[in-house]
N, C-alpha and C positions, 0 to 999 in steps of 0.2 A: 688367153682362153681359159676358162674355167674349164675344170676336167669331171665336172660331173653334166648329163644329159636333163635338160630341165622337163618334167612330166606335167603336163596340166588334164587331170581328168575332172570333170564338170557335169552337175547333174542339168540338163534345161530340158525340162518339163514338155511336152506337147509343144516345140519351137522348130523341132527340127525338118526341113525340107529330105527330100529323097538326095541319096550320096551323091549320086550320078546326076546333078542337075547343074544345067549351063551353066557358065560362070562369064563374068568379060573376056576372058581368052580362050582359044582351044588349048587343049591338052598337048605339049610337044614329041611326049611318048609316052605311051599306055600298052601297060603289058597286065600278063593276070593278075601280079600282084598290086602292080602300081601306075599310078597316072600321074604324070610329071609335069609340071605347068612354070612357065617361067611369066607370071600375072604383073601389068603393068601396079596395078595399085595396091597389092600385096606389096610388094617391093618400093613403092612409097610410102606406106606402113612403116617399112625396116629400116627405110632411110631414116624417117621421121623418130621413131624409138633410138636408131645409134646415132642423133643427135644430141637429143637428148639426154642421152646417159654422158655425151661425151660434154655435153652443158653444165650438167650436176659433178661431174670431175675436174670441173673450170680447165678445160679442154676445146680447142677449136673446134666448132661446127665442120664434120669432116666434108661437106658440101662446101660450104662457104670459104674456107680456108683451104680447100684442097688444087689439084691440077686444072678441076671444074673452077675455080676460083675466077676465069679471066670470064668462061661464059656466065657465071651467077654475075657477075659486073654489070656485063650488056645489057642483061632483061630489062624490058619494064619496069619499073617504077612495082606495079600491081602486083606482076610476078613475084619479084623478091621478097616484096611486103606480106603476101600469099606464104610461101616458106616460112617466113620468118613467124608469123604469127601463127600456123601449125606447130613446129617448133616450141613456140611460147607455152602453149599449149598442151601439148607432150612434157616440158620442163615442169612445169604445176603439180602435173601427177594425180587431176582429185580422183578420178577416175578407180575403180577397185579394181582387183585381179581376176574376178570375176569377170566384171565387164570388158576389160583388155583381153581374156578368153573368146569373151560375146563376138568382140572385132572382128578376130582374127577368123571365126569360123561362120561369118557371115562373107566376109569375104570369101573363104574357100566355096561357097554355098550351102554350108551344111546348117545357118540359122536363119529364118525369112523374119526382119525386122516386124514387120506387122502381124506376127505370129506370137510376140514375147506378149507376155498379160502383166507384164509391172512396168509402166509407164514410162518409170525412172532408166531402165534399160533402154527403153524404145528412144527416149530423146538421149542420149546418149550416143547411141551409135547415127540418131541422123546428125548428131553436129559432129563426133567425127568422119561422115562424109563430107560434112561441110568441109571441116577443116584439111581433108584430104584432096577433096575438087579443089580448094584453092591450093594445095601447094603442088599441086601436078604438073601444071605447063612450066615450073622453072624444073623440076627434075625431068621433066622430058625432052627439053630443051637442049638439058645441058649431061644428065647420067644415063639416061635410060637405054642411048642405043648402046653405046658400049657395054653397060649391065644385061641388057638382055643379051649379049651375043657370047658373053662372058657365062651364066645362064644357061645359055645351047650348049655350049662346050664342055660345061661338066655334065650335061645331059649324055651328051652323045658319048662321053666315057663313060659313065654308067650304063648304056645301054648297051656295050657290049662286053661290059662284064656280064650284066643280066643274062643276055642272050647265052652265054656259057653255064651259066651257075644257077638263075633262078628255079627251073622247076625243081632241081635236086633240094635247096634249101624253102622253097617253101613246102615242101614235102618233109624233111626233116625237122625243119626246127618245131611242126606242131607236134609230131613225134617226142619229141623231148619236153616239152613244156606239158603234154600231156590234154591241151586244150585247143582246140582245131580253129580256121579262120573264118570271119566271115567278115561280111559288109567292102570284098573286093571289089576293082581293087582301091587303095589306098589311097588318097591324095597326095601327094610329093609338092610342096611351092620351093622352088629353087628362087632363094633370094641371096644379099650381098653378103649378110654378118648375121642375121637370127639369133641376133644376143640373148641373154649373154655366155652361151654354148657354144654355138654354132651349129645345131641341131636340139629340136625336141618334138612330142608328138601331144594331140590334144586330141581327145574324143565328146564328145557330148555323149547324152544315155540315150543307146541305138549303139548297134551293132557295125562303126566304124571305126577311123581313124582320121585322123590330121595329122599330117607332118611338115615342118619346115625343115630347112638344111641351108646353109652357106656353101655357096658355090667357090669365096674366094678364103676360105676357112685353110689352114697348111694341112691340118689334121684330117681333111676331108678329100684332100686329093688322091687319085690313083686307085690303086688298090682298095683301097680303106673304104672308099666311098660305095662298096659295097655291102663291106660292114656296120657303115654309118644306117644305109637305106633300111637294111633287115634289123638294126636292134631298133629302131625306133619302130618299124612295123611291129617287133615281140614283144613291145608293153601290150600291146594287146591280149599276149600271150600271158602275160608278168603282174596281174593284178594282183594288189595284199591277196584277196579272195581266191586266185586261182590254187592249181594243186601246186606250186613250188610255193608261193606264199604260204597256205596252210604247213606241207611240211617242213619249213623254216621255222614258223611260229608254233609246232607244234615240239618241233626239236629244241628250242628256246626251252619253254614249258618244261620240257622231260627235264633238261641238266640247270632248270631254276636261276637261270641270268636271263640277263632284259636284253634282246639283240638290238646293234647297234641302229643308227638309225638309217633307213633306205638301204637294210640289207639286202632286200629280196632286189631291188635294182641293181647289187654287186652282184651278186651270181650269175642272175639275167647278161650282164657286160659278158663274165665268164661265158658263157654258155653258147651265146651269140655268136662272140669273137670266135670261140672256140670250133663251135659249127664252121665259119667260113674257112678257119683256118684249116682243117681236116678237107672239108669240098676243094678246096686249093690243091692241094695234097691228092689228094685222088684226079685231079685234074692235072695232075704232072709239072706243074707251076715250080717258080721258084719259092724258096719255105717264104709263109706270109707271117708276122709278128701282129697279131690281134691290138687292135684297140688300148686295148686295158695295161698291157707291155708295152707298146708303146710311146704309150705316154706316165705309165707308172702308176695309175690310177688308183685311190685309195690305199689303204695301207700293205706296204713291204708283210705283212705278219695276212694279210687276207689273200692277197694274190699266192704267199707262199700253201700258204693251206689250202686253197681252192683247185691249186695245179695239181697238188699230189691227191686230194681226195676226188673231186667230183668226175675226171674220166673216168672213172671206173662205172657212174654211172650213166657215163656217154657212149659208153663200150658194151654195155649189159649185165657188167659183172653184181652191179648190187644194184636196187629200188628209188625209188626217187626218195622214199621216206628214211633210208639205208644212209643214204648219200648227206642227207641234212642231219645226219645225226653222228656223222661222221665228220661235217666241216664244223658244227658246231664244237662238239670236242676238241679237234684240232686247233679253233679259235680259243677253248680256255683251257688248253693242254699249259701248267705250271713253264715260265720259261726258267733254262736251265742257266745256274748260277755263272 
């Protein structure tokens, strides 16, 4: 697993439908923050993308070659062929990153195909329904009850961490980021792998989110998965533009170095983690080790500077613009001989 969180924010123009609009599935649990959906064809999506990557690393098709291997056998003729040629499809790649955006948030409901005005988008995504209708009936066949059930079950652990912890941290974390929520709650698609993270979130322009997450992710079980849910909801919070972007890049600026790149998304980890880890902590819980620790995440010289500067401003002691001007120093503090 890669240890950074992949962000796709996207501009689409006059495309997008109301957040809250039906989808092919019900929602499995929807609370104020978030609405949690474990989507048949989303998850065909995911199958189809972590074949593909696992094609381009001349790697077995993990459908085709996997435990599923004896019922991919038996289908059809049409069925397999359906797969494979989705797959084929996915391997090619012409597709932009753009449009692999367009997919994914059509599917969530948040783009109405017949609403895009550049043509090239529009037939795009009906041929990847094309290509998704046909490879449906072999993953449903053969993955899909056990993925959805697999799906519920990290649902329903998350759901009672939520129930302990959410109103306290969606209450807090706008608090700290300085920039409040809207467009609740959230989408959540609980799918298998959501490569190649195992978590990221995607907004269009409107006042939402999109998130995916891997249910069977190691980094995503237990505990964690409450951390997972809340930092991919606080890119909402975490744009270059917002107020920790500004005073990052405004603290850059003062001490005249170039920050690194996707800093504002390392503090944001910080900040996050750090939140849930403190609401743990006030909940009487056993001590939790955030995200970021971990798994070690970016550099030993940022997590050290991060820890000793920025509670101070989670605690009150100095300003958000205090605080960035304090890790920036501390990142080009001379190291010692």
């Amino acid at each position: 697993m890669k240890t950074t969180f992949l962000v796709l924010v996207v501009t689409i123009a006059r495309v997008v439908a109301a957040a809250q609009q039906p989808t092919g599935s019900a929602a499995e649990l929807t609370t104020t923050q978030f609405a949690f959906f474990s989507d048949l064809a989303t998850n065909v999506n995911d199958a189809l993308i972590a074949a593909a990557i696992a094609r381009r690393a001349q790697q077995p098709d993990p459908f085709a070659s996997s435990a599923d291997k004896a019922c991919f056998d038996r289908l059809p003729s049409t069925d397999r062929e359906g797969w494979t040629r989705a797959v084929d499809s996915y391997v090619a790649g012409t597709s932009t990153n753009f449009q692999r955006v367009l997919r994914r948030l059509e599917l969530a409901g948040l783009v109405r195909r017949d609403e895009l005005s550049d043509a090239t988008n529009r037939q795009f995504l009906e041929e990847a329904a094309a290509l998704r209708n046909a490879a449906t009936p072999a993953y449903r066949q053969c993955r899909w009850l056990a993925q959805d059930a697999r799906n519920r079950r990290w649902i329903n652990g998350v759901a009672a961490l939520l129930a302990v912890h959410e109103a306290a941290l969606r209450q807090q974390l706008p608090e700290l980021f300085k920039t409040p929520w809207a467009g609740l709650p959230f989408r959540v698609d609980v799918v298998d792998t959501a490569p190649p993270t195992g978590a990221d979130s995607a907004g269009p322009d409107f006042p939402t989110l999109h998130i995916l997450v891997s249910s069977s992710n190691s980094a995503n079980q237990d505990r964690a998965a409450l951390e997972i849910v809340f930092h991919e909801a606080s890119h909402f919070l975490a744009t270059p533009d917002s107020p920790l972007g500004k005073a990052l890049a405004s603290a850059f600026s003062d001490a005249g170095v170039a920050p690194p790149r996707d800093f504002v998304h390392q503090v944001h980890f910080f900040m996050t983690g750090e939140g849930v880890r403190r609401e743990m902590t006030r909940g009487g819980e056993p001590p939790y080790t955030p995200y970021l620790y971990a798994v070690k995440l970016f550099s030993d010289k940022f997590r050290e500077a991060v820890s000793r500067t920025w509670p101070a401003y989670m605690d009150g002691k100095r300003t958000l613009e205090e605080a960035a001007g304090d890790l920036v120093r501390a990142m080009n503090a001379p190291q010692p001989r």
